[in-house]
C-alpha positions as a LaTeX table, in Angstrom:
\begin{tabular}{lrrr}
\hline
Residue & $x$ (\AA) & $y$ (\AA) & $z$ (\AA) \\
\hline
Unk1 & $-103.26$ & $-0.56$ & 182.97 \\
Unk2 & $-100.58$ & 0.56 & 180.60 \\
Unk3 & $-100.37$ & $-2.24$ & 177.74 \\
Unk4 & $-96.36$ & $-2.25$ & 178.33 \\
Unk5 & $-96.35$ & $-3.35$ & 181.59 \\
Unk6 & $-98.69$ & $-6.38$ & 181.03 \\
Unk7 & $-95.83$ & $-9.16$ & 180.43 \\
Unk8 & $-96.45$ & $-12.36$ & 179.23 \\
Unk9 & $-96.15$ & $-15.18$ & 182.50 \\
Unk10 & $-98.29$ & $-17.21$ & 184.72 \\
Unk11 & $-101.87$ & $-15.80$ & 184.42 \\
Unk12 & $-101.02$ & $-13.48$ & 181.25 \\
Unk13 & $-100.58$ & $-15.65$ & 177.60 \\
Unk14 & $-98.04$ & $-14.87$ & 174.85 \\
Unk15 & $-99.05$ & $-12.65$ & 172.70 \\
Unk16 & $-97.30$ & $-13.06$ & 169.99 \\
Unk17 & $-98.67$ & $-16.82$ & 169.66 \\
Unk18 & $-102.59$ & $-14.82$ & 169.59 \\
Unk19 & $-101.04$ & $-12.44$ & 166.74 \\
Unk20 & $-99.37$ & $-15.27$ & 164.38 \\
Unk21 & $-102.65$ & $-17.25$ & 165.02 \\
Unk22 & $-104.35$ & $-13.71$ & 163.72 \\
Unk23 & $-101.91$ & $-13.18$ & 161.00 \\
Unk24 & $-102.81$ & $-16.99$ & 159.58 \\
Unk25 & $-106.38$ & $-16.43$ & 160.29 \\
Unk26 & $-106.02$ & $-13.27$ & 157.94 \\
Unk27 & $-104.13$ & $-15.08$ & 155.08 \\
Unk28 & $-106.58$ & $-18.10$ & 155.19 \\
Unk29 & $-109.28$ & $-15.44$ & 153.34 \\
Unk30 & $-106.95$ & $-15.08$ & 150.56 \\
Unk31 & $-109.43$ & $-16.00$ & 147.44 \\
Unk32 & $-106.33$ & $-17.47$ & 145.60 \\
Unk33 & $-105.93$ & $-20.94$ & 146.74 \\
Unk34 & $-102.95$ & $-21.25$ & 145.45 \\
Unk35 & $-101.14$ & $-18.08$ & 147.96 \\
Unk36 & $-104.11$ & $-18.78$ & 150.52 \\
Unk37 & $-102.86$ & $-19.52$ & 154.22 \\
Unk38 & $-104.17$ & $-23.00$ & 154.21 \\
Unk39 & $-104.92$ & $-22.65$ & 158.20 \\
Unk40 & $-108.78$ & $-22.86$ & 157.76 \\
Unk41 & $-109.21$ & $-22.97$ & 161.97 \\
Unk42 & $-107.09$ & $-20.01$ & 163.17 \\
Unk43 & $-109.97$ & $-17.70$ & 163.24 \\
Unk44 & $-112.38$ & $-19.77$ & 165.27 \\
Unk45 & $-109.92$ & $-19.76$ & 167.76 \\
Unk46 & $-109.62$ & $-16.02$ & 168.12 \\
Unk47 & $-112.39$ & $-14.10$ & 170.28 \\
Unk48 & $-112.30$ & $-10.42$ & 170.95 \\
Unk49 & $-111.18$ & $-10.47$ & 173.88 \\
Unk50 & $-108.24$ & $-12.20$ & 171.89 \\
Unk51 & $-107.72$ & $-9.62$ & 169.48 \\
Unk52 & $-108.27$ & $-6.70$ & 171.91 \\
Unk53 & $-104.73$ & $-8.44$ & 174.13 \\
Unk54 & $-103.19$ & $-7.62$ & 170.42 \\
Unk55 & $-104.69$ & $-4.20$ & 170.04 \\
Unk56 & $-101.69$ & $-2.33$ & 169.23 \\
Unk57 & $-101.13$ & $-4.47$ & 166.75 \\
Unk58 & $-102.08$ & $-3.80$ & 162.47 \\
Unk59 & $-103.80$ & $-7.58$ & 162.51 \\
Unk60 & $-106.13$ & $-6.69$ & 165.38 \\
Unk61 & $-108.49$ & $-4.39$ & 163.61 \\
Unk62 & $-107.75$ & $-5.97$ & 160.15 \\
Unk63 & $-109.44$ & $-9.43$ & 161.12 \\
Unk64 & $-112.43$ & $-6.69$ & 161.17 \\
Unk65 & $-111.91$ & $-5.41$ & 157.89 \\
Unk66 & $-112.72$ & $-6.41$ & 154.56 \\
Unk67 & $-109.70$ & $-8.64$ & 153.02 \\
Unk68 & $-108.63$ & $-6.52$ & 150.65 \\
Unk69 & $-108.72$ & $-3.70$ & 152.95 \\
Unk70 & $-106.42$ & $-5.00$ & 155.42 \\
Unk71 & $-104.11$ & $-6.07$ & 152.38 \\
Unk72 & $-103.30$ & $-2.58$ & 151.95 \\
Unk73 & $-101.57$ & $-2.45$ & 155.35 \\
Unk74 & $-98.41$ & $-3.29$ & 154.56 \\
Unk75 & $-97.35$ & $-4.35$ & 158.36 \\
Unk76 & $-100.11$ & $-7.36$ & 157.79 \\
Unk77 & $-99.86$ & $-7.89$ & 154.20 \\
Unk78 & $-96.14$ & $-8.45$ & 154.64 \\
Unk79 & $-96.43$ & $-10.18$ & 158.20 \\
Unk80 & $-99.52$ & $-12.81$ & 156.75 \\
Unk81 & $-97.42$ & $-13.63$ & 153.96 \\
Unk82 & $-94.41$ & $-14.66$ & 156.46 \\
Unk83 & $-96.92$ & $-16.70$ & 158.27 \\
Unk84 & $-97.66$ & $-18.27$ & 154.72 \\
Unk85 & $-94.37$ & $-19.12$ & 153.55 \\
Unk86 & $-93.57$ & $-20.36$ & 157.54 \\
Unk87 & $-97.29$ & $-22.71$ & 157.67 \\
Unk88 & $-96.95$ & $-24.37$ & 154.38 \\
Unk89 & $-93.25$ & $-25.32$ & 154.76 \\
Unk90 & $-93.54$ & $-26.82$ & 158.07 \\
Unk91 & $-97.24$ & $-28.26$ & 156.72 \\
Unk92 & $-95.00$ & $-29.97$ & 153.55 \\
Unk93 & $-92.50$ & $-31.83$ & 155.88 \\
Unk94 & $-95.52$ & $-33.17$ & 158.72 \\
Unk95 & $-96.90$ & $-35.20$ & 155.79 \\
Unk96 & $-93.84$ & $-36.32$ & 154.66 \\
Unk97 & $-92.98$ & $-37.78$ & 157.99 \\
Unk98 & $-95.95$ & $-39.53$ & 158.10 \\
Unk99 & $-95.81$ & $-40.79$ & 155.14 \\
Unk100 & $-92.51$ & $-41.89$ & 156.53 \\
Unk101 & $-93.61$ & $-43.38$ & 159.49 \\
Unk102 & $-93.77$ & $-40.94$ & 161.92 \\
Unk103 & $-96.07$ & $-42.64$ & 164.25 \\
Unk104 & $-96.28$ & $-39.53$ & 166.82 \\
Unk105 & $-96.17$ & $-35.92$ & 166.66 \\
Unk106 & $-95.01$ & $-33.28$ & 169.10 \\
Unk107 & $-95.54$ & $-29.46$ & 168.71 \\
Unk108 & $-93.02$ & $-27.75$ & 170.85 \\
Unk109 & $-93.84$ & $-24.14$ & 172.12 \\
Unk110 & $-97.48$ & $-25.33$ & 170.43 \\
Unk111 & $-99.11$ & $-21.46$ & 170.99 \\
Unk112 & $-102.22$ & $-21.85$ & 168.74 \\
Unk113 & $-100.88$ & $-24.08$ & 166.54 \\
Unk114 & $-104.03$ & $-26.30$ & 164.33 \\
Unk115 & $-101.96$ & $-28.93$ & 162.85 \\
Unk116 & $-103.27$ & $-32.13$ & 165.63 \\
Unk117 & $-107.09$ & $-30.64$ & 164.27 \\
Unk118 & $-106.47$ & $-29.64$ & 160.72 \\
Unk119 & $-104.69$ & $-33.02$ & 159.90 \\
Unk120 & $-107.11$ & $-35.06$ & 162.42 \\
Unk121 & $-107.63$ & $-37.51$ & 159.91 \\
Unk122 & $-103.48$ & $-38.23$ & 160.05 \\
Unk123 & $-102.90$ & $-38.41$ & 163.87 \\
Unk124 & $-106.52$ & $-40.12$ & 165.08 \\
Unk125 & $-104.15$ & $-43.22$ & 165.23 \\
Unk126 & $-101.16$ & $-41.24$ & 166.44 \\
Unk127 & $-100.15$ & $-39.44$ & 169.62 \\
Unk128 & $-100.08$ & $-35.77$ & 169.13 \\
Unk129 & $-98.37$ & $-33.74$ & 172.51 \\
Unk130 & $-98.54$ & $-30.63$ & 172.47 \\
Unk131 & $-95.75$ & $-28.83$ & 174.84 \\
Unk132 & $-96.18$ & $-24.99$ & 175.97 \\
Unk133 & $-96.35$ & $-22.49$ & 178.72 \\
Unk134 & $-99.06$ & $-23.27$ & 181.07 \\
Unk135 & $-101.28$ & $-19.84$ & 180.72 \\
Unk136 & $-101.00$ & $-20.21$ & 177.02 \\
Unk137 & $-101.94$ & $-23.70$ & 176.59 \\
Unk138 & $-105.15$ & $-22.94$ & 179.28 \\
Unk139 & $-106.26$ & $-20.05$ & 176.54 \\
Unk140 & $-105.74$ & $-22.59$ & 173.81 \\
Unk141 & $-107.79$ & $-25.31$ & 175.49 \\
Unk142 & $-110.42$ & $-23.04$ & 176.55 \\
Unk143 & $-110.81$ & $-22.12$ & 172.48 \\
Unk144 & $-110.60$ & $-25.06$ & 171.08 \\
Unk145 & $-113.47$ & $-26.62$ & 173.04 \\
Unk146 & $-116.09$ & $-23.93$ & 171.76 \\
Unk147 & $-114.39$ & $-23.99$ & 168.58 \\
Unk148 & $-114.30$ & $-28.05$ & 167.96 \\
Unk149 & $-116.85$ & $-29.24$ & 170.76 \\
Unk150 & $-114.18$ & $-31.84$ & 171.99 \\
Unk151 & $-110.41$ & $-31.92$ & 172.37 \\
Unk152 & $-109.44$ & $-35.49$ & 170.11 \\
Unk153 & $-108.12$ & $-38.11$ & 172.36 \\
Unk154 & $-105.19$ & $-38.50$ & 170.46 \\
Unk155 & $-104.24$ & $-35.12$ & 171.96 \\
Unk156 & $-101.82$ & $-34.83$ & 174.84 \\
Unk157 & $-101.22$ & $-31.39$ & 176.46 \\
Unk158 & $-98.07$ & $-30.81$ & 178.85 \\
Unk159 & $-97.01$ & $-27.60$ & 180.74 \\
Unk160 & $-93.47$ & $-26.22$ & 180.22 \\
Unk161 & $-91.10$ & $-23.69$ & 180.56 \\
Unk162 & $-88.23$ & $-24.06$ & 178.32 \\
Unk163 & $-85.71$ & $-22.22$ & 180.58 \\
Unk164 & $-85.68$ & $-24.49$ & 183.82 \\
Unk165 & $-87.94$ & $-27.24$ & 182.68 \\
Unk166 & $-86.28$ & $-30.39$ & 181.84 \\
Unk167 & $-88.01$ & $-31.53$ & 178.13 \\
Unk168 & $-87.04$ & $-35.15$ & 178.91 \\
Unk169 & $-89.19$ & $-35.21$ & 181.71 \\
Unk170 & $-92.06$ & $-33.24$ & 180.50 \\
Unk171 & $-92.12$ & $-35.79$ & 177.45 \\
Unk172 & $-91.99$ & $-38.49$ & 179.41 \\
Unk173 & $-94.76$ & $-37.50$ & 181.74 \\
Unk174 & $-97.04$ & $-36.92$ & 178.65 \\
Unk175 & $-96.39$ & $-40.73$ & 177.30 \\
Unk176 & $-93.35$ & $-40.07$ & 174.49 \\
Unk177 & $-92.39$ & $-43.00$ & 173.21 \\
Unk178 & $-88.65$ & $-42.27$ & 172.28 \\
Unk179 & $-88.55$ & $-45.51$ & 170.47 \\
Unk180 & $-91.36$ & $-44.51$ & 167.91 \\
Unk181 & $-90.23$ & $-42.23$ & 164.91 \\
Unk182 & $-91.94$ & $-39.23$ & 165.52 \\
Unk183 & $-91.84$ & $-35.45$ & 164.06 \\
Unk184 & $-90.59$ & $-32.18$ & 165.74 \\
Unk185 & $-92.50$ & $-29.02$ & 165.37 \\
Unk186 & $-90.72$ & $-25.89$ & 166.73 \\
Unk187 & $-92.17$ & $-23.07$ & 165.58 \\
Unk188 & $-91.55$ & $-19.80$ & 166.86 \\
Unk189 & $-90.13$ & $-20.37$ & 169.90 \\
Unk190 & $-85.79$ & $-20.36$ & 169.52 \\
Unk191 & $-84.92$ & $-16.62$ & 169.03 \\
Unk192 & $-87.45$ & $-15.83$ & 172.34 \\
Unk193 & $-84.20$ & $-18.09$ & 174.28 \\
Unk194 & $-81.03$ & $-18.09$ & 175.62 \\
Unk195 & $-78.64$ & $-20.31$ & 173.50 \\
Unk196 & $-78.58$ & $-22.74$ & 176.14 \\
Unk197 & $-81.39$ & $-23.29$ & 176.42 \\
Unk198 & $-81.69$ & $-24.00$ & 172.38 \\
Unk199 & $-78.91$ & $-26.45$ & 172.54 \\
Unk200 & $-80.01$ & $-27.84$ & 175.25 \\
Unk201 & $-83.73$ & $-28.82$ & 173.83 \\
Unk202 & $-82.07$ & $-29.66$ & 170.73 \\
Unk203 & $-80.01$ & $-32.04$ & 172.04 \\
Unk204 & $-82.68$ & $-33.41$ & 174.08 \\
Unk205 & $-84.62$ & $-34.46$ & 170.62 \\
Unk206 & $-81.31$ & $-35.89$ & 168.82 \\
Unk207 & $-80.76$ & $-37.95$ & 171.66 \\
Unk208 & $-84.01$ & $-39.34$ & 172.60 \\
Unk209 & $-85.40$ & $-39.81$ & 169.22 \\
Unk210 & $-86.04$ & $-42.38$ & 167.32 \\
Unk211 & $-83.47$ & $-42.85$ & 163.92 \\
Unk212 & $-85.38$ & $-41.38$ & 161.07 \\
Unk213 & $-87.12$ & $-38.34$ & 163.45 \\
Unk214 & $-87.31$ & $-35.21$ & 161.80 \\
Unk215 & $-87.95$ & $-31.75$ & 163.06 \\
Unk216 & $-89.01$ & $-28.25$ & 161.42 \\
Unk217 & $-88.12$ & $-25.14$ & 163.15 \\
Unk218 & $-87.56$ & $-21.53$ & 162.23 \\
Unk219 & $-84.85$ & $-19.46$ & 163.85 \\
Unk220 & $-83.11$ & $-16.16$ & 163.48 \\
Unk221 & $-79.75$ & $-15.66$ & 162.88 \\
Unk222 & $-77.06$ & $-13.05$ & 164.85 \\
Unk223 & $-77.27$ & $-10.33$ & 162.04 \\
Unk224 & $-81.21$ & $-10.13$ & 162.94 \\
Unk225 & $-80.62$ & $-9.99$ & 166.84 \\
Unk226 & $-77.67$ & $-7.73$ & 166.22 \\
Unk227 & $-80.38$ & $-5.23$ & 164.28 \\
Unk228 & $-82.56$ & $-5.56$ & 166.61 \\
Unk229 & $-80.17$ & $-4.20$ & 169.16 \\
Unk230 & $-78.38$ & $-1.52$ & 166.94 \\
Unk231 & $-82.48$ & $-0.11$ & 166.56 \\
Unk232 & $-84.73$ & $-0.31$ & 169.20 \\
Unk233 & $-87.20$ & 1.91 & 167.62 \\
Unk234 & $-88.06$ & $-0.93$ & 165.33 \\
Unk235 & $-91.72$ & $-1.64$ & 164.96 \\
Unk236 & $-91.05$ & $-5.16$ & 165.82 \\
Unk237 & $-90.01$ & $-4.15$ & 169.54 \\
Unk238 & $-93.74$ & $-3.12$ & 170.00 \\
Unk239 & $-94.60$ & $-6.55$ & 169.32 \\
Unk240 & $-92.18$ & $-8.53$ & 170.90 \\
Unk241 & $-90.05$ & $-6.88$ & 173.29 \\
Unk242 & $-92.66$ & $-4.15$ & 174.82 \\
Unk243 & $-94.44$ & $-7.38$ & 175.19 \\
Unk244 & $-92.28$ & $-8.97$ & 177.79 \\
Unk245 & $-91.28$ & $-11.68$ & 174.71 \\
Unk246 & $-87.73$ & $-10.00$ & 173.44 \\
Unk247 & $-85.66$ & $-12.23$ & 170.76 \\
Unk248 & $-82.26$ & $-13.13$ & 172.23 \\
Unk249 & $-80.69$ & $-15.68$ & 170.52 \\
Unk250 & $-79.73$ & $-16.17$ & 166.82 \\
Unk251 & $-77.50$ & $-18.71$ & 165.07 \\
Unk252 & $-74.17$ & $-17.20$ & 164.09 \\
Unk253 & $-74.27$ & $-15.80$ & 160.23 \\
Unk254 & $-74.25$ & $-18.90$ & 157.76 \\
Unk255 & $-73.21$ & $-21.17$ & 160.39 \\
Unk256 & $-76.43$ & $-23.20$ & 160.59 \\
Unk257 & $-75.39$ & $-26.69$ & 159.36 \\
Unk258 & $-72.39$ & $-26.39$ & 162.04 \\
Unk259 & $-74.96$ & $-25.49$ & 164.87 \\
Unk260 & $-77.35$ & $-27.96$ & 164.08 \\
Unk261 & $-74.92$ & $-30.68$ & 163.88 \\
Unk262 & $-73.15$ & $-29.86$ & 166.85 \\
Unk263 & $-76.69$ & $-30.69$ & 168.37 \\
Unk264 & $-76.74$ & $-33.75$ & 167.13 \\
Unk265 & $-79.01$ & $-33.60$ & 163.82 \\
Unk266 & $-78.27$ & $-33.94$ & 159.94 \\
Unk267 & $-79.86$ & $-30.87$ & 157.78 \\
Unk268 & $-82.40$ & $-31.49$ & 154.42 \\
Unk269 & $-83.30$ & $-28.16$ & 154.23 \\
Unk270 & $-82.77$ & $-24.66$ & 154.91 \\
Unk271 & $-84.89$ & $-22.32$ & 153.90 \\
Unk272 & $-84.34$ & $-17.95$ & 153.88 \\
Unk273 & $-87.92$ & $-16.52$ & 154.24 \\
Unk274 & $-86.35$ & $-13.43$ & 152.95 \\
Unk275 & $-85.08$ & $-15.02$ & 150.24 \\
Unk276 & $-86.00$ & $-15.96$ & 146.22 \\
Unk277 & $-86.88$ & $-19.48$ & 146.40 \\
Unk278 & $-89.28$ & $-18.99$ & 149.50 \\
Unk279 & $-91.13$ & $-16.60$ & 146.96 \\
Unk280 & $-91.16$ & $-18.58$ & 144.26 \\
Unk281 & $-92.31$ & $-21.27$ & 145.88 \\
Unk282 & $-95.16$ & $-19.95$ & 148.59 \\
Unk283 & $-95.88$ & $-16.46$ & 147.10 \\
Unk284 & $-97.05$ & $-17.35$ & 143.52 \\
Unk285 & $-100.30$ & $-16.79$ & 142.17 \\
Unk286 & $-101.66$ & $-19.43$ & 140.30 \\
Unk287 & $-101.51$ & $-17.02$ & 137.00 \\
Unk288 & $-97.81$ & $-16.41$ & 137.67 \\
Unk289 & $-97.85$ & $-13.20$ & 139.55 \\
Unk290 & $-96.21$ & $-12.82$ & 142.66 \\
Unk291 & $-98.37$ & $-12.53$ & 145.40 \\
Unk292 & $-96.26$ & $-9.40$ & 147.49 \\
Unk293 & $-93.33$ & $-9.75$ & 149.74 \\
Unk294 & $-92.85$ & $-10.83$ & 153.36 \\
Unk295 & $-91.66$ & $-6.64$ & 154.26 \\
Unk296 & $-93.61$ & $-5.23$ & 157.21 \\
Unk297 & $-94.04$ & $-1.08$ & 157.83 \\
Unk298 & $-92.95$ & 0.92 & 154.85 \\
Unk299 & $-90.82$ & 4.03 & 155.94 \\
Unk300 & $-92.12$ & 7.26 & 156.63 \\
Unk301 & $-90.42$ & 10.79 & 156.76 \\
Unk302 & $-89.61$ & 10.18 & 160.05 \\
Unk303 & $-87.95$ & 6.95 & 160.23 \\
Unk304 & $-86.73$ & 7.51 & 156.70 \\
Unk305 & $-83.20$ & 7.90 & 157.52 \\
Unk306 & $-83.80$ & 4.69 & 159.61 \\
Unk307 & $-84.89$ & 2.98 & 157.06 \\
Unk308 & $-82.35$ & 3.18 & 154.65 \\
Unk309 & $-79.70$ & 2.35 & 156.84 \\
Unk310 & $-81.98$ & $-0.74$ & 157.79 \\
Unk311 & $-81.87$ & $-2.24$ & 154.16 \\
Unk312 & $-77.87$ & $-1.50$ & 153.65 \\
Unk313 & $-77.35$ & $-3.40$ & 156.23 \\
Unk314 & $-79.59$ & $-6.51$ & 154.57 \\
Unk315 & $-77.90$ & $-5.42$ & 151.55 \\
Unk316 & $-74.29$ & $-5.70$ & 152.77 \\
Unk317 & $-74.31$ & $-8.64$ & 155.74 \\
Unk318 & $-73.86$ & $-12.00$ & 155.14 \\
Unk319 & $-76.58$ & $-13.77$ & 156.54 \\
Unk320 & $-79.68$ & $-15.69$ & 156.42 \\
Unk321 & $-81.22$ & $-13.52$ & 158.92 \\
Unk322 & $-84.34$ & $-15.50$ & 159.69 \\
Unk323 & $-84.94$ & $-18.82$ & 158.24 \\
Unk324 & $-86.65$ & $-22.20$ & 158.42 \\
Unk325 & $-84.86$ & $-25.61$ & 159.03 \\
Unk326 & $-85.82$ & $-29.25$ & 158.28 \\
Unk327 & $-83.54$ & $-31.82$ & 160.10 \\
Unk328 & $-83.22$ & $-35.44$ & 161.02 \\
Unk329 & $-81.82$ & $-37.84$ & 163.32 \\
Unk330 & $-79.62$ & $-39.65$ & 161.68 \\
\hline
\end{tabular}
C-alpha cells in the first residue's frame, strides 16, 4: 500500500505521536546530561514495527544508528533538540504544580507521552488521565504493558476525539474532579485543529478547573500555518500532512496573551522555541557550548532558491511562529 494513503483514524495511530516519541528516545542517548532528553522510557516503547509506520522519516533508521551518527542528520539533530527544549519546559512546570498542589494530572492528546511513569513516584497518590484518540491510546497501552509489566492504578485512560467529542464529558466519565487543582498537559495537539475546536477545549479547562490550575501547551502561530501553505514542498508536509495529520490552526502573530485570555486563562510564560532564551536555557552544554539549533533539513541545490526565501520570511515577519505556553486559572 502506498505510505500516503495510510491516514491516521480508527484502526491506523498518529504518527507523528510514534516519531516525537522517537525523536525523545534519540535525544535521551545524549552523553551530556546537561542537553540530554531526560525521557529515559521513550525507547522501550518503540518496536519495529513502530519505527517501520515512520519509515520515511530521518528518526526511523537513526534509532538504529550509532548516536553520533544520527547527530549528523541535521533533520533529527535539529528535530531531537525541539523535542528537548519542548520535554524539559513542560517537565519544569509539572513539578511546580505539584509542588503547588496539583493533586491530579491530565495529559490531553497524551500520544506516547511518559510523564504518569517517569514521575510515578509524584502521581502514585494522584489521578493521572490520560485523554487521546482511541487507536493511539490502544498502541500506547499495548507498549507500555511489555515495557512496565503493569499499567499504575493511578492511571486513567479515556477515548476522544477533539473535534465532536465533548471534553467535559470525557473528563467526567474518567473521574475529574473539577474541584481539585490539577495540571494541563497539551502537547502537540492545537495546530493539528480547527480554531474552534481550540477555544472550545480551552475554555472547557478555564471553566471547570479548579483556581490555581495550570496548563502547558505548545502552539503555532499564523505566520507558520501561512508558510506552510505558501510551500507545500516543505519537508514537514511529508510528516504531517502526507500523513493525514495537516496543521490548521495558529494563533494570530504576537497575539497570544489576547487569545489565551479570551479563553479564560492568565499567562506566566511564553516561550519561542526558535528563539535565544529557549537556547540558552535547554541547549547548553555543561562546558558552555551550545549544543546545535532546533533547524531541520539544510538546503540543497534544488530547494536552494526555496530556502532562502524560507528564512527572509523568518527574518522579516513578526511572529513567534511556534512556541510554548504556561497558563493558569486565575
Amino acid at each position: 500500500m502506498n505510505d500516503a494513503t495510510v491516514k491516521f483514524g480508527p484502526d491506523q495511530p498518529s504518527r507523528t505521536s510514534i516519531v516525537v516519541a522517537a525523536l525523545r528516545a534519540f535525544g535521551a542517548r545524549e552523553p551530556d546530561e546537561s542537553v540530554r532528553n531526560p525521557d529515559w522510557l521513550a525507547e522501550r516503547l518503540l518496536t519495529p514495527e513502530d519505527l517501520e509506520l515512520i519509515r520515511e522519516h530521518p528518526i526511523s533508521g537513526s534509532l538504529n544508528d550509532e548516536y553520533e551518527k544520527g547527530r549528523q542528520k541535521q533533520a533529527v539533530s535539529g528535530m531531537s533538540n525541539l523535542m528537548l527544549v519542548r520535554t524539559r519546559f513542560v517537565d519544569e512546570y509539572l513539578r511546580r504544580a505539584v509542588a503547588d498542589g496539583a493533586a491530579q494530572l491530565v495529559i490531553l492528546g497524551a500520544g506516547f507521552d511518559t510523564r504518569a511513569y517517569r514521575f510515578h513516584d509524584l502521581f502514585k497518590d494522584r489521578t493521572v488521565i490520560e485523554v487521546d484518540y482511541r487507536s493511539t491510546q490502544e498502541l500506547k497501552k499495548r507498549r507500555l504493558e511489555s515495557a512496565l509489566g503493569l499499567i499504575p492504578p493511578s492511571v486513567r485512560f479515556a477515548e476522544i476525539d477533539f473535534r465532536r467529542d465533548k471534553l467535559q464529558d470525557v473528563l467526567a466519565s474518567a473521574g475529574y474532579r473539577s474541584s481539585e487543582k490539577t495540571f494541563f498537559i497539551w502537547e502537540g495537539v492545537s495546530m493539528y485543529l480547527e480554531e474552534a475546536a481550540v477555544r472550545e477545549t480551552l475554555r472547557t479547562i478555564a471553566g471547570n478547573a479548579a483556581r490555581g490550575s495550570s496548563l502547558v501547551l505548545d502552539f503555532a502561530e499564523q505566520a507558520m500555518l501561512d508558510l506552510l501553505g505558501k510551500f507545500p514542498n516543505l519537508s514537514q508536509h511529508d510528516y504531517t500532512t502526507k500523513w493525514g495529520e495537516p496543521w490548521i490552526f495558529g494563533v494570530p502573530d504576537n497575539e497570544e496573551q489576547k487569545f489565551f485570555r479570551e479563553c479564560g486563562f492568565e499567562v506566566i510564560e511564553v516561550l519561542t522555541c526558535f528563539g535565544r532564551d529557549a537556547a540558552k536555557r535547554y541547549l547548553t552544554r555543561a562546558d558552555g557550548r551550545r549544543f546545535g539549533s532546533v533547524r531541520g533539513n539544510p538546503p540543497s541545490r534544488r530547494t536552494f532558491t526555496t530556502t532562502l526565501r524560507v528564512i527572509w520570511i523568518f527574518l522579516t515577519r513578526r511572529s513567534k511562529w511556534y512556541a510554548l505556553a504556561a497558563l493558569k486559572v486565575p
